[in-house]
C-alpha positions, 0 to 999 in steps of 0.5 A: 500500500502506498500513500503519496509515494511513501510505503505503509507498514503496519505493525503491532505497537507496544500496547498490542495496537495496530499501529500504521507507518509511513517508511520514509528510509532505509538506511545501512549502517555496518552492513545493517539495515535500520528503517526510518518510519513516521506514525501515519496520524503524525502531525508533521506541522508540529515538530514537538509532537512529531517522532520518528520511528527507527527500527533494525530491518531484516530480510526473510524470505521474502518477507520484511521483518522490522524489529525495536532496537533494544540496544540503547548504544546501537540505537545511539550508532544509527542516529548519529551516522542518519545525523552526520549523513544529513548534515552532509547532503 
């Protein structure tokens, strides 16, 4: 499902909720794959209110398989290598 160019990805939040988001990029860090995913219903215009998702992205199959990353240094890596790349464009 597409929404303005952008993929949709469902899943399951941390309350059991379905939760839909809009999967903005891929980006590989270490020869790992992270996804940067933005809630459907997020108001864009306001940024306080605005959060981005990030989640390690694995392959199987065929299928994708999205998972939190639980590791508060791993997490720390990904934002700053998605920052320093940003600040480079």
């Amino acid at each position: 499902m597409k929404d303005n160019d952008f993929e949709i990805i469902k899943t399951i939040g941390e309350n059991g909720e379905e939760v839909e988001l809009k999967l903005l990029d891929i980006v590989n860090v270490n020869d790992v794959d992270y996804a940067l995913l933005l809630p459907l219903d997020a108001d864009i215009d306001n940024e306080e209110e605005c959060e981005i998702v990030l989640m390690r992205l694995k392959q199987d199959d065929s299928d994708y398989i999205f998972e939190t990353i639980e590791d508060e240094d791993e997490f720390e890596l990904v934002s700053q290598a998605i920052i320093e790349d940003e600040s480079n464009d």
